[in-house]
N, C-alpha and C positions, 0 to 999 in steps of 0.2 A: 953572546949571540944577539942578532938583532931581535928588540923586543918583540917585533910585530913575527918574526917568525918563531920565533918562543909562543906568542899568542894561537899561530897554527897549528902547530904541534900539540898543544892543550887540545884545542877545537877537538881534531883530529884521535888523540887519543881516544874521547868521551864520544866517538861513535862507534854505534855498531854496523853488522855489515849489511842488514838490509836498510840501514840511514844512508851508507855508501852508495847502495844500490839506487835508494831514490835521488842523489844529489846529483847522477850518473846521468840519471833518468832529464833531472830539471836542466841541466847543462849540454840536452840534443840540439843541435841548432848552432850552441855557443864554440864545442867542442869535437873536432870532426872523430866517426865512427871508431877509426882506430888507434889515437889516443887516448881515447874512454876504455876499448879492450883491457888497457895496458894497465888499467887503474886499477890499483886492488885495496885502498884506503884514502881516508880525505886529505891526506896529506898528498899522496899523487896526483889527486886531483886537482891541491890548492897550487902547489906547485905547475901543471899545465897551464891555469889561470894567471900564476905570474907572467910563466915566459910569454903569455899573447898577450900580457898587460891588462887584461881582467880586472884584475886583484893589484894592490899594492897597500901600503900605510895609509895613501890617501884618499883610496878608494878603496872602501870598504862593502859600501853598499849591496854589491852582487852577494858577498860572503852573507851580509846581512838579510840580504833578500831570503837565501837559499835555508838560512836556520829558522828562520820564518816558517818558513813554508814544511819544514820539520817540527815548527812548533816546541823548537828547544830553547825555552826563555832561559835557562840557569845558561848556556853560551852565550844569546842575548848579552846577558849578564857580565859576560868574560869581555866581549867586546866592547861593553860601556866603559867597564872599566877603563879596559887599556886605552881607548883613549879618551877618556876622562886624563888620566895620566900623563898621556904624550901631550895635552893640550896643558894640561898645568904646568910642563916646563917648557912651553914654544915661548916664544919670543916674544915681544908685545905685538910687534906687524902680523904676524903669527897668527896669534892669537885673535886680534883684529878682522881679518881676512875670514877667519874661518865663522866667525861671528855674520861677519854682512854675507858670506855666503850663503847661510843659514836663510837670513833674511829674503835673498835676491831669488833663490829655489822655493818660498813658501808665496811668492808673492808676482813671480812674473810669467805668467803663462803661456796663452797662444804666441804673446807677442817677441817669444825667445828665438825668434829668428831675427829680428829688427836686432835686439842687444849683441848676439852673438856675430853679426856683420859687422855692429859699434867697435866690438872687442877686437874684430881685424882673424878672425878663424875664419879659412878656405870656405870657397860652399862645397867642397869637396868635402871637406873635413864635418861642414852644416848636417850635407845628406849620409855623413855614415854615421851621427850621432841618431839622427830619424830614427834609419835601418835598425840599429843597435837595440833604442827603446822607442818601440813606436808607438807605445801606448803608458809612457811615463815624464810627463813634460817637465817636473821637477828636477830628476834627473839628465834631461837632457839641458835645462839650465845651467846643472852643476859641473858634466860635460864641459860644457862652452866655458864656462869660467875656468877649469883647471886646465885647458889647454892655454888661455890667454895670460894666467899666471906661470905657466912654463915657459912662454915664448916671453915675457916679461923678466920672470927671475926677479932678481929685487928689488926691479921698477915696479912691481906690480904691490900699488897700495890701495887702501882702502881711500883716500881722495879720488884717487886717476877711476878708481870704478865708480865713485858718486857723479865724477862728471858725466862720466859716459850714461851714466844712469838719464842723467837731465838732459843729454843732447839726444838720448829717445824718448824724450818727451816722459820720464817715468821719475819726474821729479817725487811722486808720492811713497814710490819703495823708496827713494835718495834719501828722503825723511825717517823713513822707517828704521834704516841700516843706521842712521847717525842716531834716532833713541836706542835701539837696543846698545849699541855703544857707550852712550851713556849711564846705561844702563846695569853695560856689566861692570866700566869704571867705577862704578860707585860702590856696585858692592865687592869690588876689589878694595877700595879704599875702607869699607865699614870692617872688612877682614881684616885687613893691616893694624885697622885702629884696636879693632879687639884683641888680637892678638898681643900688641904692645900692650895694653890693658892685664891681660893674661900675665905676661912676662915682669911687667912691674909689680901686679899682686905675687907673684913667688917670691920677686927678690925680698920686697917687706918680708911675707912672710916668713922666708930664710931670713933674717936679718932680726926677728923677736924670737 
């Protein structure tokens, strides 16, 4: 099964049913009247949030928001993991991407209409990220950026988003994104090195 819905099903177990009841409650607005009827655990509920596209592996964030707001750090917990996990085996581009997104969501604010025009996303598509979160501009940064890596696919790299970064004028997150980058290369590479460190002191020491 796919991880991430192995990950729901967990979630979903570890509630009770007035949790259900409140996530029922946080999701008026998201999910219309009689879909929520129909809910009778969170897995009903994670499941509606797929098919509207809510939820998926790489948007987590609403699930995130919603155990929050439960105050269920040991899920918290389940969700770091997993993708802790899924990001330890992405790809290097992968792995890249989700690094300067990191960066571009803690760093570009009001002015995530300018970028998200840059990145070539509808102002259709502009004003229903608004609508969606109208009082969370980090995620509507992140928004903007997963639609432009979809329409992209695996043209979309971390260069092609630095340029863009500098043709709105926001050469200082450009910077930013390219030290945390360095940043995690390195201690990618301090990992490697101890690890091989590791694997040499066994063989010695199997070998006395």
């Amino acid at each position: 099964m796919d991880p991430f819905l192995v990950l729901l099903h967990s979630v979903s177990a570890r509630l009770s049913s007035s949790e259900v009841t409140e996530l029922k409650f946080l999701c008026h607005g998201r999910v219309g009247k009689r879909k929520l009827e129909r809910v009778q655990s969170g897995l009903d509920l994670f499941s509606v949030l797929l098919e509207q596209n809510d939820l998926d592996r790489e948007h987590t964030e609403l699930l995130r928001d919603l155990l929050t707001s439960l105050k269920r750090h040991d899920l918290l917990q389940l969700l770091d993991d997993s993708e802790a996990g899924e990001s330890a085996g992405a790809s290097p581009r992968e792995a890249d991407l989700r690094v300067a997104f990191d960066v571009i969501c803690d760093n570009v604010g009001r002015d995530w209409r300018k970028l998200a025009r840059q990145l070539k996303v509808s102002e259709a598509k502009i004003d229903g990220i608004e609508e969606r979160y109208p009082r969370n501009l980090p995620e509507r940064v992140r928004e903007s950026l997963r639609i432009w890596k979809n329409m992209e696919k695996d043209n979309a790299t971390v260069d092609q988003l630095e340029r863009v970064l500098k043709a709105c004028s926001m050469k200082l997150v450009a910077d930013l994104v390219e030290e945390a980058l360095q940043t995690q290369r390195s201690q990618t590479r301090s990992e490697a090195v101890s690890l091989m460190t590791w694997d040499s002191d066994m063989s010695t020491s199997e070998a006395l």
